[in-house]
Biopython code that builds the backbone (N, CA, C, O; Angstrom):
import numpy as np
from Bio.PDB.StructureBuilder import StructureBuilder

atoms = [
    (1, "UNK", "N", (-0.169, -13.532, -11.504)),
    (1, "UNK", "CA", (1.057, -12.774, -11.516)),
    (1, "UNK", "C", (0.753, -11.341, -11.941)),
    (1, "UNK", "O", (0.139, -11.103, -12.981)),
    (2, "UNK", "N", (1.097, -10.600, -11.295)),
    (2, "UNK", "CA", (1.238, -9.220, -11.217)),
    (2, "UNK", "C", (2.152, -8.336, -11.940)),
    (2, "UNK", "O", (3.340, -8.424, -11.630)),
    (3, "UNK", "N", (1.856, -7.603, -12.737)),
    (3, "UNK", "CA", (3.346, -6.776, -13.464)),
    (3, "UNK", "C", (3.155, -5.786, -13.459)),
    (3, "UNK", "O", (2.076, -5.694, -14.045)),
    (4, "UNK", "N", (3.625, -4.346, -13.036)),
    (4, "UNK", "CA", (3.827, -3.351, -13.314)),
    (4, "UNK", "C", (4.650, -2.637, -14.190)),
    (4, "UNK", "O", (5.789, -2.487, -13.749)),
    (5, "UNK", "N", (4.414, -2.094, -15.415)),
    (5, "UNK", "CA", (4.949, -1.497, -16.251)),
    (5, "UNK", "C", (4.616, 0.391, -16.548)),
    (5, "UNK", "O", (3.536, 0.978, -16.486)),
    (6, "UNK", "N", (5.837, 0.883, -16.832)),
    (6, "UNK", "CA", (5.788, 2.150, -17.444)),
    (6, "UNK", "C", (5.975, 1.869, -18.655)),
    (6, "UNK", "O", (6.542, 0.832, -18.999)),
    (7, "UNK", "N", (5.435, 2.927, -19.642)),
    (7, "UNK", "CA", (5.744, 3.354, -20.947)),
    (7, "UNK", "C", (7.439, 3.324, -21.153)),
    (7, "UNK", "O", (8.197, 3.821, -20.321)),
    (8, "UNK", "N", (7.819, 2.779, -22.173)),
    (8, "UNK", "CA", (9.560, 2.853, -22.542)),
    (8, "UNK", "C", (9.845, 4.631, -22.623)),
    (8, "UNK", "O", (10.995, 5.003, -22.387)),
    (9, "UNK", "N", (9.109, 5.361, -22.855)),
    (9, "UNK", "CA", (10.003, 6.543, -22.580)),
    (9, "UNK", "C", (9.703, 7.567, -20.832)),
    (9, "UNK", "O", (10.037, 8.652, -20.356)),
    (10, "UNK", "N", (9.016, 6.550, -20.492)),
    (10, "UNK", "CA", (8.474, 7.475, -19.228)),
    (10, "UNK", "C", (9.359, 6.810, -17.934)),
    (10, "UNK", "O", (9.703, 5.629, -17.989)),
    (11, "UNK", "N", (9.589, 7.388, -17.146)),
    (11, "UNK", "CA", (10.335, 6.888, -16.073)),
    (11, "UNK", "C", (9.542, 6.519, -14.560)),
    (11, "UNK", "O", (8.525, 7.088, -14.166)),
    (12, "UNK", "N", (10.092, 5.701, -14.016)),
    (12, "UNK", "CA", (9.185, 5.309, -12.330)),
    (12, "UNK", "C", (9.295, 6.213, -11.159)),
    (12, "UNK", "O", (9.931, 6.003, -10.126)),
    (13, "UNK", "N", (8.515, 7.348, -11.500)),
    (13, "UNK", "CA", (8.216, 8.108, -10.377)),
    (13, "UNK", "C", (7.563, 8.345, -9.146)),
    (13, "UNK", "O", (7.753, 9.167, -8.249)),
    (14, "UNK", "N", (6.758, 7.442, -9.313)),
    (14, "UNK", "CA", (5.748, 7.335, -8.242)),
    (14, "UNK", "C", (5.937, 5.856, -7.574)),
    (14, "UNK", "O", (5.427, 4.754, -7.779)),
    (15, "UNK", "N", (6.674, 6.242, -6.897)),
    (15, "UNK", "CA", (7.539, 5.229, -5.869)),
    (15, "UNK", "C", (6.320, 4.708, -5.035)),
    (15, "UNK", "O", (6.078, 3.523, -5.262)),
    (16, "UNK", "N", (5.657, 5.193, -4.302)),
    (16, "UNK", "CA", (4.231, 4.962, -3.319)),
    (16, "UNK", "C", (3.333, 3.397, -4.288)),
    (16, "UNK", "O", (2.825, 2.335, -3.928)),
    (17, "UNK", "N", (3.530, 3.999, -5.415)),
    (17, "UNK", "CA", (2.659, 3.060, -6.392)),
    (17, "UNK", "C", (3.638, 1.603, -6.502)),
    (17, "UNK", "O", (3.251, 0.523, -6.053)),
    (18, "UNK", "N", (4.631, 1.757, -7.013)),
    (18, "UNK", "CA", (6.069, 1.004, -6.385)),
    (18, "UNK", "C", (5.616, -0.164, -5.121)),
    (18, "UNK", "O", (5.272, -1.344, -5.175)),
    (19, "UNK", "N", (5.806, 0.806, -3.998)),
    (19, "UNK", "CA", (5.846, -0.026, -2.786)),
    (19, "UNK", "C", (4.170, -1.066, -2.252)),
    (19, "UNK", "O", (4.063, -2.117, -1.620)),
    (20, "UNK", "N", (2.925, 0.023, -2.987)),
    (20, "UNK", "CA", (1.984, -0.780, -2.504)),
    (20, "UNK", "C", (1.924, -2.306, -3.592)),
    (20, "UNK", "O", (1.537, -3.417, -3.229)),
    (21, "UNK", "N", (2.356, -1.977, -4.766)),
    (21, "UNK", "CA", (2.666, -3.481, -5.292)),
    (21, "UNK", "C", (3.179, -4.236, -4.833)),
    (21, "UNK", "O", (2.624, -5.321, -4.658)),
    (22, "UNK", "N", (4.463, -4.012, -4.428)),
    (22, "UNK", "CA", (5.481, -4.830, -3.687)),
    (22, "UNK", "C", (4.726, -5.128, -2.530)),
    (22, "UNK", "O", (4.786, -6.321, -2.233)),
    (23, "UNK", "N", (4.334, -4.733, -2.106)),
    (23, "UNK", "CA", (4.047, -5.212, -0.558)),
    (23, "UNK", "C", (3.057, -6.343, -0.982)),
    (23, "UNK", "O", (3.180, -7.413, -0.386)),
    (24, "UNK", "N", (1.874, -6.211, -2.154)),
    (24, "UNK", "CA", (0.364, -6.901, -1.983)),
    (24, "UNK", "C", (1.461, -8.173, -2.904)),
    (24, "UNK", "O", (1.308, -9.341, -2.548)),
    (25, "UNK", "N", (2.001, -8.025, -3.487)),
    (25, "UNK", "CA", (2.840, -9.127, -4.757)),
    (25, "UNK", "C", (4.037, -10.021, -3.980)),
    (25, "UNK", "O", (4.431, -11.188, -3.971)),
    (26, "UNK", "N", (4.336, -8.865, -3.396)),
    (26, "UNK", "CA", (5.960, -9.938, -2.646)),
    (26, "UNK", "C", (6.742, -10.527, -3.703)),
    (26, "UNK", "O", (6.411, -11.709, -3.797)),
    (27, "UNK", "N", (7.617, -10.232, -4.523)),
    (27, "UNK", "CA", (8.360, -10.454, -5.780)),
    (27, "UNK", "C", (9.158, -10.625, -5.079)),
    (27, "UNK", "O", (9.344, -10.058, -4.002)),
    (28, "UNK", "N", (9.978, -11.723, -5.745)),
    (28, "UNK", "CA", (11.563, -12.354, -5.606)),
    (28, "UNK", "C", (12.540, -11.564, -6.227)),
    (28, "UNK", "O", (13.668, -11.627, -5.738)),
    (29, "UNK", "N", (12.257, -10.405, -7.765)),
    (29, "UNK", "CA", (12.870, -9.662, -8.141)),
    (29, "UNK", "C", (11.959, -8.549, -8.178)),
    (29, "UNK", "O", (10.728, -8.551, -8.193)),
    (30, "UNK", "N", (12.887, -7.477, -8.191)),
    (30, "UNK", "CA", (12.363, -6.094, -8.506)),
    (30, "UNK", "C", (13.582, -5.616, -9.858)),
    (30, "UNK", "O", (14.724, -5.988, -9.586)),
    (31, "UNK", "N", (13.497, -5.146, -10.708)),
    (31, "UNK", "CA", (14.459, -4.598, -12.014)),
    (31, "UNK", "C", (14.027, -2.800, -12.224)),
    (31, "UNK", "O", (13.088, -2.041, -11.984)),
    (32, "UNK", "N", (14.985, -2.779, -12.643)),
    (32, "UNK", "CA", (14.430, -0.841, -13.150)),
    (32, "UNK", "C", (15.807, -0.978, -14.387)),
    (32, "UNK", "O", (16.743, -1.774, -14.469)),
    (33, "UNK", "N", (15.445, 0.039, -15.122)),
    (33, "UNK", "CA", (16.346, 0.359, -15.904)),
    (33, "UNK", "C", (17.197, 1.705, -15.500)),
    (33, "UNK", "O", (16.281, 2.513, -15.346)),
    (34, "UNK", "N", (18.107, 2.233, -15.305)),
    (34, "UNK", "CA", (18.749, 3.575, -15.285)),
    (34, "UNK", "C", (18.938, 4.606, -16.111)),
    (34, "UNK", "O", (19.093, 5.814, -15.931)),
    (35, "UNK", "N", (18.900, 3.957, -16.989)),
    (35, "UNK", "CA", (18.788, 4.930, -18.534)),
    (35, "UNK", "C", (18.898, 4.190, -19.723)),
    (35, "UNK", "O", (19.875, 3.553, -20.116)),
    (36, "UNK", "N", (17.705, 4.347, -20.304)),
    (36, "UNK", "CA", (16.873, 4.348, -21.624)),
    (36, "UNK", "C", (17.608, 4.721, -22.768)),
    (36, "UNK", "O", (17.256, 5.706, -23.418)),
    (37, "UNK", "N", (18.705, 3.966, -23.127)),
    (37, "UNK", "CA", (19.333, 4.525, -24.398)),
    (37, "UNK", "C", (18.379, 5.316, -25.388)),
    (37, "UNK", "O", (18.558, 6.527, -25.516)),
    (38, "UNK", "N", (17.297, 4.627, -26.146)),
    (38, "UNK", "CA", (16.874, 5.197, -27.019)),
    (38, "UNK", "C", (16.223, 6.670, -27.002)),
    (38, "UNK", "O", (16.108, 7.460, -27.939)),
    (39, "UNK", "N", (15.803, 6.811, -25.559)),
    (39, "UNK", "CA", (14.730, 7.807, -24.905)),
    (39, "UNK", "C", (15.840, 8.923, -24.499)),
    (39, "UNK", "O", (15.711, 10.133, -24.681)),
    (40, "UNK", "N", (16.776, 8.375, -24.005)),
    (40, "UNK", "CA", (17.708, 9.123, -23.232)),
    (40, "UNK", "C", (16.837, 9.393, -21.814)),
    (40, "UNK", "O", (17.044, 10.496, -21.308)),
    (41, "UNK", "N", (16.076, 8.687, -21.257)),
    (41, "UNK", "CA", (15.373, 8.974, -19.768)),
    (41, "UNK", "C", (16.446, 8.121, -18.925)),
    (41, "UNK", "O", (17.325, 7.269, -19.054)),
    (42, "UNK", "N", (15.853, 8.836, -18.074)),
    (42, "UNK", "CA", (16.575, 8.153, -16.648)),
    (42, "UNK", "C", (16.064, 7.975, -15.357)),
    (42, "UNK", "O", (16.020, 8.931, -14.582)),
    (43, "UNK", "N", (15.780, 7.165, -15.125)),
    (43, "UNK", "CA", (14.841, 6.850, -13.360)),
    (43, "UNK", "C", (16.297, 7.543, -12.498)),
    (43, "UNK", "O", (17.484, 7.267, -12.673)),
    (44, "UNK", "N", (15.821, 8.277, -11.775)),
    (44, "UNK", "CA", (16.625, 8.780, -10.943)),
    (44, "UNK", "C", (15.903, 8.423, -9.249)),
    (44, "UNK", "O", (16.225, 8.980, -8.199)),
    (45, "UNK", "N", (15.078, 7.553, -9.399)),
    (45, "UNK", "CA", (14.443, 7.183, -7.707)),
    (45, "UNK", "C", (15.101, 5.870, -7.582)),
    (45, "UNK", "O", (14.509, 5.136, -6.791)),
    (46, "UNK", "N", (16.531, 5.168, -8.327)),
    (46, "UNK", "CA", (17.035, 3.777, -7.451)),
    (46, "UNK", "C", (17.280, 3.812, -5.884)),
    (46, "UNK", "O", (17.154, 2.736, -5.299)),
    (47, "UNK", "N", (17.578, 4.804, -5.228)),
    (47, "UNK", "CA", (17.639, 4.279, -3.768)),
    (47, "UNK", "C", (16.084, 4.110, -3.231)),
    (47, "UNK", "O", (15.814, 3.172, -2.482)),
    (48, "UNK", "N", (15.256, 4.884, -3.569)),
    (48, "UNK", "CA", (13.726, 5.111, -2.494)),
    (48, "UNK", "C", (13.132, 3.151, -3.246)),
    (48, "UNK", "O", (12.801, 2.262, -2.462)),
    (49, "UNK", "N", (13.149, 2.947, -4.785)),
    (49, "UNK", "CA", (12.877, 1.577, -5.124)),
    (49, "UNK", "C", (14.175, 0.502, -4.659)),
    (49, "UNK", "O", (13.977, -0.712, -4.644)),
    (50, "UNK", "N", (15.179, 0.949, -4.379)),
    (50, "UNK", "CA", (16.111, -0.451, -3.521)),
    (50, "UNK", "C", (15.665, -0.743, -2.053)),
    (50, "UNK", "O", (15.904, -1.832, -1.531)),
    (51, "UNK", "N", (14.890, 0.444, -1.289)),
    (51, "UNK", "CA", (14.885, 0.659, -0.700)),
    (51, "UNK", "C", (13.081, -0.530, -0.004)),
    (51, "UNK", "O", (12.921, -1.060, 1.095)),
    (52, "UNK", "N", (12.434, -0.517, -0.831)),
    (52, "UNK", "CA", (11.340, -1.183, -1.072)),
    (52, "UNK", "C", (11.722, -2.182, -1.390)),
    (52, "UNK", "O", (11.201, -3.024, -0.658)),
    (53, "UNK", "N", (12.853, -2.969, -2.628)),
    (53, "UNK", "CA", (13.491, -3.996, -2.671)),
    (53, "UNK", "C", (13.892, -4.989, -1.216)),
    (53, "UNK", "O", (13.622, -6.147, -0.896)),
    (54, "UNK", "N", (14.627, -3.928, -0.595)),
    (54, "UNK", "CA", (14.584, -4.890, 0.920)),
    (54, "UNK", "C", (13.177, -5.115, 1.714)),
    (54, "UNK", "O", (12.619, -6.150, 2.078)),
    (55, "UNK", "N", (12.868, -3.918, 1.823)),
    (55, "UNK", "CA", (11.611, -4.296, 2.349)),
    (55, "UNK", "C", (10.571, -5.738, 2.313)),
    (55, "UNK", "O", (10.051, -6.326, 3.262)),
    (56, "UNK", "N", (10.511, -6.002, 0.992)),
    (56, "UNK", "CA", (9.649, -7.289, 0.360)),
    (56, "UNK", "C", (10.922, -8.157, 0.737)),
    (56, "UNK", "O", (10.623, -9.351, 0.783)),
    (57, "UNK", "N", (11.948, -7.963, 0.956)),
    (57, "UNK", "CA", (13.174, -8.997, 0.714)),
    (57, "UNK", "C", (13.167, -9.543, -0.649)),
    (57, "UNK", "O", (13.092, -10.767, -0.747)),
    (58, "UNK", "N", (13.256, -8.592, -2.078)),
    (58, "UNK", "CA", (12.963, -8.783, -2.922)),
    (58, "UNK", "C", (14.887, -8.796, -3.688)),
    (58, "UNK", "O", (15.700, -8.038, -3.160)),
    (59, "UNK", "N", (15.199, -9.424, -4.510)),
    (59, "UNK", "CA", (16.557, -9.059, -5.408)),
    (59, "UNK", "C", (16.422, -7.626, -5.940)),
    (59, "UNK", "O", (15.250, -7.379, -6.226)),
    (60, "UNK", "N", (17.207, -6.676, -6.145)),
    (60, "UNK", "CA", (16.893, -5.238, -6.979)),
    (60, "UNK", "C", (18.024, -5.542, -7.975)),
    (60, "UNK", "O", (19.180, -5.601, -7.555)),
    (61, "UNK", "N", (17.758, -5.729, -9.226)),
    (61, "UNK", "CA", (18.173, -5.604, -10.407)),
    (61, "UNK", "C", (17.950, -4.613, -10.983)),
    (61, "UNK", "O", (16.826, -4.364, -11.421)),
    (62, "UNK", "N", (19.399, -3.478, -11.173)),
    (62, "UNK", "CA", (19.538, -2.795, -12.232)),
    (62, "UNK", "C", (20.231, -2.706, -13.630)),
    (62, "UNK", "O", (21.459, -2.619, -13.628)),
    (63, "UNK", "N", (19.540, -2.721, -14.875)),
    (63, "UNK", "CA", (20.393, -2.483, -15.713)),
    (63, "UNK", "C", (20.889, -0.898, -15.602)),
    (63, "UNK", "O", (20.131, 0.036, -15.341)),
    (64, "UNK", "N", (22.496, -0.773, -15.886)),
    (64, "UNK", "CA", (22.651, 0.139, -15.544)),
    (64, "UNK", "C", (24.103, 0.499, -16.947)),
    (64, "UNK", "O", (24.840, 1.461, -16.731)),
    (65, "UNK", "N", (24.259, -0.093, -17.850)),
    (65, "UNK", "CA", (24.945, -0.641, -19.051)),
    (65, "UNK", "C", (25.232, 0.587, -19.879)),
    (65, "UNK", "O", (26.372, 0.905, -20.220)),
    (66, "UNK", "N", (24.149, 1.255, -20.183)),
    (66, "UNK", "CA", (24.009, 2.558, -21.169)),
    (66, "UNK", "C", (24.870, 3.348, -20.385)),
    (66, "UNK", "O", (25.897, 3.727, -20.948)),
    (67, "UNK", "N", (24.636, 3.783, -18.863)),
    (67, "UNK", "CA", (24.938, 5.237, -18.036)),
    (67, "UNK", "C", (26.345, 4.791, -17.173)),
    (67, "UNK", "O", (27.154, 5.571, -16.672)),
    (68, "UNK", "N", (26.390, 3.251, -17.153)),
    (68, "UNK", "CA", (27.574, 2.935, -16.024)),
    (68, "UNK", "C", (28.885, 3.513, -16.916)),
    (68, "UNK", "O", (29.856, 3.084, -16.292)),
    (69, "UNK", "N", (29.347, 4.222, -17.990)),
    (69, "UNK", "CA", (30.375, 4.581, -18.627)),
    (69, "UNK", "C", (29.965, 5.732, -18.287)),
    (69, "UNK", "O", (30.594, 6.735, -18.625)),
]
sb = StructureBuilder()
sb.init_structure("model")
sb.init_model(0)
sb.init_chain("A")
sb.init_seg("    ")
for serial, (resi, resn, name, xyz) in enumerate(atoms, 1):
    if name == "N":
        sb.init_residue(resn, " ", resi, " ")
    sb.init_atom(name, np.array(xyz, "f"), 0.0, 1.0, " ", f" {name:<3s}", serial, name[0])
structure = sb.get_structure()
C-alpha cells in the first residue's frame, strides 16, 4: 500500500506527482483537506485533483468543515 503525504502545514501542489500515483496505485479513495485550521493553508488545486479522482475512478473526499462557513 502506497501513501502519499504532505507536511500538515504545506499544501498539494504538484498535482503531476498526484496523478502519476494515482494512476501506478489505483485507489478507491482519494481525500485532501481544504483548509488547515491550525496552519490556516489551503489546497486551492480541488478541481485539477477531482479531476484525477475520476480518472482512477477513485471516490474524492474532501474535508471541507473549517472553510465551508
Amino acid at each position: 500500500m502506497r501513501i502519499e503525504k504532505w507536511p500538515w502545514n504545506q499544501v498539494a501542489l504538484d498535482v503531476e506527482r498526484i496523478r502519476k500515483v494515482a494512476h501506478e496505485f489505483k485507489p478507491k479513495l482519494i481525500t485532501l483537506v481544504h483548509c488547515e485550521t491550525p496552519s490556516g493553508t489551503l489546497n486551492i488545486k480541488i478541481k485539477e485533483i477531482g479531476a484525477i479522482a475520476r480518472e482512477v475512478d477513485a471516490l474524492f473526499y474532501v474535508d471541507f468543515v473549517s472553510s465551508g462557513g
